[in-house]
C-alpha positions as CSV (number, residue, x, y, z in Angstrom):
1,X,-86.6,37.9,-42.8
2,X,-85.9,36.0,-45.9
3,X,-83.7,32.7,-46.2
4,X,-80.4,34.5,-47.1
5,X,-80.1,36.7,-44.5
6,X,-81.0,33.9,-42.0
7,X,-78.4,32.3,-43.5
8,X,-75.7,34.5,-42.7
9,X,-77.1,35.1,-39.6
10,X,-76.3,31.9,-38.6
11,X,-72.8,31.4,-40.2
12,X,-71.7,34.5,-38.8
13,X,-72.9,33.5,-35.3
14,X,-70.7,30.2,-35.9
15,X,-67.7,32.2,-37.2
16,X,-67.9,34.8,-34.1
17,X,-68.2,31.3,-32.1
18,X,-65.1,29.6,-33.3
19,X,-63.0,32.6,-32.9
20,X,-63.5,33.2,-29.0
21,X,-62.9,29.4,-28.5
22,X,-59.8,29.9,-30.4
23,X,-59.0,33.6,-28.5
24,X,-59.8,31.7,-24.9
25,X,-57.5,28.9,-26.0
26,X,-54.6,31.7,-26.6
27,X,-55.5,33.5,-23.4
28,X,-55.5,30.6,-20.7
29,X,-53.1,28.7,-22.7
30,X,-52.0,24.9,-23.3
31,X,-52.8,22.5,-19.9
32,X,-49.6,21.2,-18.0
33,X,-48.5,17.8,-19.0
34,X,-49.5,15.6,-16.0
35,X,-46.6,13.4,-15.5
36,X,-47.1,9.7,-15.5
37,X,-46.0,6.6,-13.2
38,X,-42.9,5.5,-15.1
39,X,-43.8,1.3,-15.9
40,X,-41.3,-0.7,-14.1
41,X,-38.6,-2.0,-15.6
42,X,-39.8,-5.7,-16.4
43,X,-37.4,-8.3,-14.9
44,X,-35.2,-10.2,-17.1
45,X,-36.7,-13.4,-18.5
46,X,-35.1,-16.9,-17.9
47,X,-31.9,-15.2,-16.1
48,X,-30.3,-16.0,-12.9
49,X,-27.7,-13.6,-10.4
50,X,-24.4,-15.1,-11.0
51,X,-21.6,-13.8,-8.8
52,X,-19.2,-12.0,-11.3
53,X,-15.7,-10.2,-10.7
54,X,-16.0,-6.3,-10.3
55,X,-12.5,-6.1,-11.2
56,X,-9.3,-8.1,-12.8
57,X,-8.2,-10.2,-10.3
58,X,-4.8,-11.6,-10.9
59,X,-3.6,-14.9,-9.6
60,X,-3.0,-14.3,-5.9
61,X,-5.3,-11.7,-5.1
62,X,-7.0,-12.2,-1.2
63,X,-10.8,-11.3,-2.4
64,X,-12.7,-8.5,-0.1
65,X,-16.4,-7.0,0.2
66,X,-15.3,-5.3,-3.3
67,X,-13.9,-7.7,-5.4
68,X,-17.2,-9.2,-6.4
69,X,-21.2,-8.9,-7.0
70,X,-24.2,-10.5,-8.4
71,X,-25.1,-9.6,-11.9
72,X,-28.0,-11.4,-14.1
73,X,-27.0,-14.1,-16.2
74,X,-28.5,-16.3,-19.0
75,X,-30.1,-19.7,-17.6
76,X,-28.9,-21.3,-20.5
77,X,-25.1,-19.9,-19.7
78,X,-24.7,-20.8,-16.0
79,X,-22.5,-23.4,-14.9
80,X,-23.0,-25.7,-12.3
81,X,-19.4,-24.5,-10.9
82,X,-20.9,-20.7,-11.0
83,X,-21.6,-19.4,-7.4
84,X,-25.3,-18.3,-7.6
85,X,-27.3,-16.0,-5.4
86,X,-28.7,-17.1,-2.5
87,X,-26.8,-20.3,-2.6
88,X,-23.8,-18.6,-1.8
89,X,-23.3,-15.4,0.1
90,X,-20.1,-12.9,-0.6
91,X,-19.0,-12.5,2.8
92,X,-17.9,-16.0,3.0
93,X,-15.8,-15.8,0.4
94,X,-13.6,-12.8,1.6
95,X,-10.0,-14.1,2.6
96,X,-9.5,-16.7,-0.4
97,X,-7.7,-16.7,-2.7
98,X,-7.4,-16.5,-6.6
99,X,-5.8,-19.7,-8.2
100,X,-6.4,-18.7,-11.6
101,X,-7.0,-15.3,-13.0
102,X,-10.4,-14.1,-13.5
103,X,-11.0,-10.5,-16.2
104,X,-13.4,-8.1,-14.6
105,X,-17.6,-9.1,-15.4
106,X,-16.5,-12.8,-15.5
107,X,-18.6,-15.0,-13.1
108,X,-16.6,-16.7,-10.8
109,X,-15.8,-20.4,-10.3
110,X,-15.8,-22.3,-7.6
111,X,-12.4,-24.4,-9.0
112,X,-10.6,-20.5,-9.5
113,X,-10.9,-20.1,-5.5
114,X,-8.5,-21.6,-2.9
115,X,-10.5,-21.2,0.6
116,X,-8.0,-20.7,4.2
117,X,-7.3,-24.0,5.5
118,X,-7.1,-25.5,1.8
119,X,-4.1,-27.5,0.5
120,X,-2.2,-25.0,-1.7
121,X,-3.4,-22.0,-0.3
122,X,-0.9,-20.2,0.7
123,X,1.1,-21.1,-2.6
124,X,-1.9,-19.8,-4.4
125,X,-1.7,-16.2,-2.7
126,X,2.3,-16.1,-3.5
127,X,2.6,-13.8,-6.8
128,X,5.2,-15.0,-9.4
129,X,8.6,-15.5,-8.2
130,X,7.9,-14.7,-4.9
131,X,8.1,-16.3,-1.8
132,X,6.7,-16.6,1.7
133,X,9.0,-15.8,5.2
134,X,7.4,-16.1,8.4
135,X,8.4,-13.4,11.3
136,X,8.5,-13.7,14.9
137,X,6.6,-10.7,16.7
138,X,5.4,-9.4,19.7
139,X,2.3,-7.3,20.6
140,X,4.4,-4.4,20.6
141,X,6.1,-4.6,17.7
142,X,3.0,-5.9,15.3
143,X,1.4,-2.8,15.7
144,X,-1.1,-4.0,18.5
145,X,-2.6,-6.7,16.2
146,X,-4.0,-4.0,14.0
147,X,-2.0,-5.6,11.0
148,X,-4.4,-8.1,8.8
149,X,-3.8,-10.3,5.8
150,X,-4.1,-7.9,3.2
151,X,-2.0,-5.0,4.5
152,X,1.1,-3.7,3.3
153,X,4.1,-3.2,6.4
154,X,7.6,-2.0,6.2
155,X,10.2,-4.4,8.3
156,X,12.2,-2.3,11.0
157,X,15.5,-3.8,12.2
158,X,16.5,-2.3,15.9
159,X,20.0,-3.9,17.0
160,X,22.8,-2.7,19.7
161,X,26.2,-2.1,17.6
162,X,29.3,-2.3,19.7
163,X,31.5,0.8,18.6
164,X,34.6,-0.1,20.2
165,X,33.8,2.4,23.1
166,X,34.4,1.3,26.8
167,X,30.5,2.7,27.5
168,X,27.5,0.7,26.8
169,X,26.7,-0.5,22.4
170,X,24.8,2.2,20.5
171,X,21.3,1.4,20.4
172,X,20.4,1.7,16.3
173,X,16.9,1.6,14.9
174,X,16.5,1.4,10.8
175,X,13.8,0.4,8.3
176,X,15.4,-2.4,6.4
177,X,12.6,-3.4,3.9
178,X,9.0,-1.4,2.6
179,X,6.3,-2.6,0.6
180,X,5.6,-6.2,2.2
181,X,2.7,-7.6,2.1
182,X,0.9,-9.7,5.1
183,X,-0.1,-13.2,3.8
184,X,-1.6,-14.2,6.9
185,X,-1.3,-13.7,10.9
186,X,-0.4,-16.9,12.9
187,X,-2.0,-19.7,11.1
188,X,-5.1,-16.9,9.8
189,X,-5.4,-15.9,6.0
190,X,-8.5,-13.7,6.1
191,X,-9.9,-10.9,9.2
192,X,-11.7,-12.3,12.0
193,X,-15.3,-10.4,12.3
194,X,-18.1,-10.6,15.2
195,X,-22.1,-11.7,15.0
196,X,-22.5,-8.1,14.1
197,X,-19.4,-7.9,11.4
198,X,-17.4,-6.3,13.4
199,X,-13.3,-6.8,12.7
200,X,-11.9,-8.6,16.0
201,X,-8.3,-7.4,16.5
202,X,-6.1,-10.3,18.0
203,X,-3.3,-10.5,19.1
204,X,-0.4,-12.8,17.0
205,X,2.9,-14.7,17.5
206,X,4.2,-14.8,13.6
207,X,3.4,-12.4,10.3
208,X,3.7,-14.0,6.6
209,X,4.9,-12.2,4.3
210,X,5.6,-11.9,0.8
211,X,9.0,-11.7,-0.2
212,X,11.4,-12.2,-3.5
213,X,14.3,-14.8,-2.6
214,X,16.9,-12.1,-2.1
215,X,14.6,-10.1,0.2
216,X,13.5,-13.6,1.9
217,X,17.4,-14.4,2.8
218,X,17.5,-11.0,4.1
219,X,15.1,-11.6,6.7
220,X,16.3,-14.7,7.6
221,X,19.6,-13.1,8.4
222,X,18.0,-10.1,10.0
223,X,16.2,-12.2,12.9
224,X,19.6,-13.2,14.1
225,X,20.9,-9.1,14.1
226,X,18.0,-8.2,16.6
227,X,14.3,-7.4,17.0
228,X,12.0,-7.0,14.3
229,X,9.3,-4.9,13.9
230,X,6.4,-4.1,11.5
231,X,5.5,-0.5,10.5
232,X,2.0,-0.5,8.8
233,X,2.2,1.8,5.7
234,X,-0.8,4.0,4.8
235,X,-2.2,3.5,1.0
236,X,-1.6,6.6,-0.2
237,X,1.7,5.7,0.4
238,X,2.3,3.4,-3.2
239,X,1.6,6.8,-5.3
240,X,4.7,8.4,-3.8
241,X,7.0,4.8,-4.4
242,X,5.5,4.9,-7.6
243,X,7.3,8.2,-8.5
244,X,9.9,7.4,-7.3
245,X,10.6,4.2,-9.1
246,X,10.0,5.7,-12.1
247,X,12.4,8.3,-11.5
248,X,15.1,6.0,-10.5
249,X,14.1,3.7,-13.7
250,X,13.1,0.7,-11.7
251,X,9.5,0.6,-13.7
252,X,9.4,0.6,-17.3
253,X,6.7,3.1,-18.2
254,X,5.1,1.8,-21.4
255,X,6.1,4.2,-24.7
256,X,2.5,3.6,-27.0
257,X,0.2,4.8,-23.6
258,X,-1.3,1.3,-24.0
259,X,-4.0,1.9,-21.3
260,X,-4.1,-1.6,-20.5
261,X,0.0,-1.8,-19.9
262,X,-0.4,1.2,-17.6
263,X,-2.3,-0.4,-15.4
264,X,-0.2,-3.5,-15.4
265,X,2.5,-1.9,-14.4
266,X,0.7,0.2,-11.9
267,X,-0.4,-3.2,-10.4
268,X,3.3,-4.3,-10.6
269,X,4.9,-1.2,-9.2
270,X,1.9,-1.3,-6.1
271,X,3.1,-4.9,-5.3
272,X,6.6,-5.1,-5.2
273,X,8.4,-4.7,-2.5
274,X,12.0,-2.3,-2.0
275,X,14.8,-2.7,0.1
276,X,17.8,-0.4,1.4
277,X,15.4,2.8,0.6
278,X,14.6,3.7,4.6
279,X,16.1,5.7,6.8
280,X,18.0,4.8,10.4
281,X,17.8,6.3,13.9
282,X,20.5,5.8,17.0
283,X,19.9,6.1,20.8
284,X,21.8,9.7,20.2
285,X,18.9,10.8,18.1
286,X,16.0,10.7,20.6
287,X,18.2,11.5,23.7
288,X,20.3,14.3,24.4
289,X,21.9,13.0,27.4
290,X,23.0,9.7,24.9
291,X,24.2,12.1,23.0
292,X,26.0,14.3,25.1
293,X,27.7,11.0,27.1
294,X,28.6,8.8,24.5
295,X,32.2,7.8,25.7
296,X,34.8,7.5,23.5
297,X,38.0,4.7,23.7
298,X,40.1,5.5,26.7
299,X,43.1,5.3,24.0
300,X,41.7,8.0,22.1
301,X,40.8,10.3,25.4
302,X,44.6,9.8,26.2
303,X,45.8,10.8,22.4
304,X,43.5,14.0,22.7
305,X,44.5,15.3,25.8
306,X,48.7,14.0,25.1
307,X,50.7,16.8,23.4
308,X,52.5,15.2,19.9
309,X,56.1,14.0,21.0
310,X,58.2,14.8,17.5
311,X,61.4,12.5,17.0
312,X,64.3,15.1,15.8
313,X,66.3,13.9,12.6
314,X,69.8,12.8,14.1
315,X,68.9,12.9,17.7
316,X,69.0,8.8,17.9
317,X,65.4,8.6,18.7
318,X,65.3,11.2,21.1
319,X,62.1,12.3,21.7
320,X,61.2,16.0,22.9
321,X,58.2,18.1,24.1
322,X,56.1,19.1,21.4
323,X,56.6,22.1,18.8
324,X,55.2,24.4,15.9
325,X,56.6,25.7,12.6
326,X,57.1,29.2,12.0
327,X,57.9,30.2,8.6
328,X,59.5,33.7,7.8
329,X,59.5,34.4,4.1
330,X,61.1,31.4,2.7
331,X,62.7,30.3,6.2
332,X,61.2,27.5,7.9
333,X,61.8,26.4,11.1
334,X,60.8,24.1,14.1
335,X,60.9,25.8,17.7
336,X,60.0,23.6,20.7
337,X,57.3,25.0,23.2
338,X,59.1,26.4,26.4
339,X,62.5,26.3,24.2
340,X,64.1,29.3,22.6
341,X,64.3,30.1,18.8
């Protein structure tokens, strides 16, 4: 065999080569991707957890489990008045108060916090213009000391009114105030919790509240009316009030849709509380025999069951037995019962 043909021998042994590597390749197909270990994410250098506000907190607000966190912060940034983690732990700081507002992902100062027990604390949890009224309560009427600092209450006024009857006063129940909110319980600003964290429910003498001025003289003159009693209102119940304030026009809705003026008038409407909105009950509403035996004035028996004595024009004050008009056509004319026309 001469050189040529070995040649081509050869190159077409390659060629046929190539091509079934190339046809296998088609058949079996490309190999999976074999997924790798993602790095980790390389800590932040020269940064230290700063406790920060998850939220706006306005001047006033009692802080909770939610109000704040611990978020990285530049060394060269921090404070020495910055709470820092594990130097300070959250769940000591739930029941103080905010002296000065704070805008949500700011850290938080120590000087922007008014602790229980502090001088100017409870001025520090009042909003603007309001004030705080203590009320006297009993175990009974304080919901079983399931009210805490925090909560919102409605204030129910029960009182005996004296209706002029000769049979005992009418017992009246009616929900005088809504929307109150609990400063503190006793001489407590914050909930009392256990070893394991656990809320301890006590029970308490006197409720704080947060009042305006005309509300606060209100409850001053309702303790002397009669008995007092709180009425703990659910959450959801602020969307309905809502509504209805803007229906009524109490809350300004704001005209641009101003996001941020929304909210602070959501805040607004959430923390105000109403008067003269709630409804009444009376001892003849939860008992039928009350209501079937509720005595009238002996005067007015007497006038009901006494027939109507009718002085006659001319007869010198005579009075006679009583009598009834009978009218035929256009004549009129007045015939005494037992009497003759």
């Amino acid at each position: 065999m001469d050189a040529r043909k070995l040649i081509l021998l050869v190159g077409a042994l390659v060629v046929a080569a190539i091509t079934a590597f190339m046809a296998r390749s088609l058949v079996l197909g490309t190999p999976a991707p074999t997924a790798g270990a993602i790095p980790a994410a390389a800590a932040p250098q020269n940064t230290t957890e700063v406790m920060v506000a998850t939220r706006s907190l306005p001047v006033g607000t009692i802080l909770d489990a939610t109000s704040v966190k611990f978020v990285a912060w530049p060394k060269e940034l921090i404070e020495g008045a910055y709470y820092i983690k594990g130097e300070s732990e959250p769940a000591k700081l739930q029941g103080t108060v905010v002296r000065f507002a704070i805008p949500a992902g700011q850290p938080i100062t120590q000087g922007a916090l008014v602790k229980p027990g502090d001088r100017g604390f409870l001025a520090a949890a009042l909003g603007a213009g309001m004030r705080a009224v203590t009320v006297p309560v009993s175990t009974q009427s304080a919901v079983a000391g399931f009210v805490f600092p925090g909560d919102r209450v409605d204030l129910v006024l029960t009182q005996s009114v004296s209706g002029g009857g000769d049979g005992p006063p009418l017992k009246a129940s009616e929900t005088i105030l809504s929307n109150l909110r609990v400063l503190a319980t006793d001489q407590k600003t914050d909930k009392q919790s256990d070893d394991k964290g656990n809320t301890v429910v006590t029970t308490y003498s006197t409720v704080t509240v947060e009042a305006t001025p005309k509300i606060a003289e209100k409850i001053a003159v309702a303790q002397t009316v009669g008995q007092l009693s709180l009425s703990l209102r659910s959450i959801a119940d602020n969307q309905g009030d809502l509504e209805e304030a803007i229906a009524n026009g109490d809350i300004d809705v704001p005209a641009d849709g101003d996001p941020k003026k929304e909210k602070a008038m959501l805040a607004r409407a959430a923390a105000r509380p109403t008067e003269g909105r709630g409804g009444f009950a009376t001892g003849a509403d939860v008992s039928r025999f009350q209501r079937s035996t509720v005595p009238g004035r002996a005067e007015d028996r007497e006038a009901k069951a006494a027939p109507t004595a009718t002085t006659y024009p001319g007869a010198a004050g005579v009075k006679r037995g009583p009598t009834v008009t009978v009218a035929r056509g256009n004549s009129v004319t007045q015939v005494e019962l037992g009497g003759t026309n």
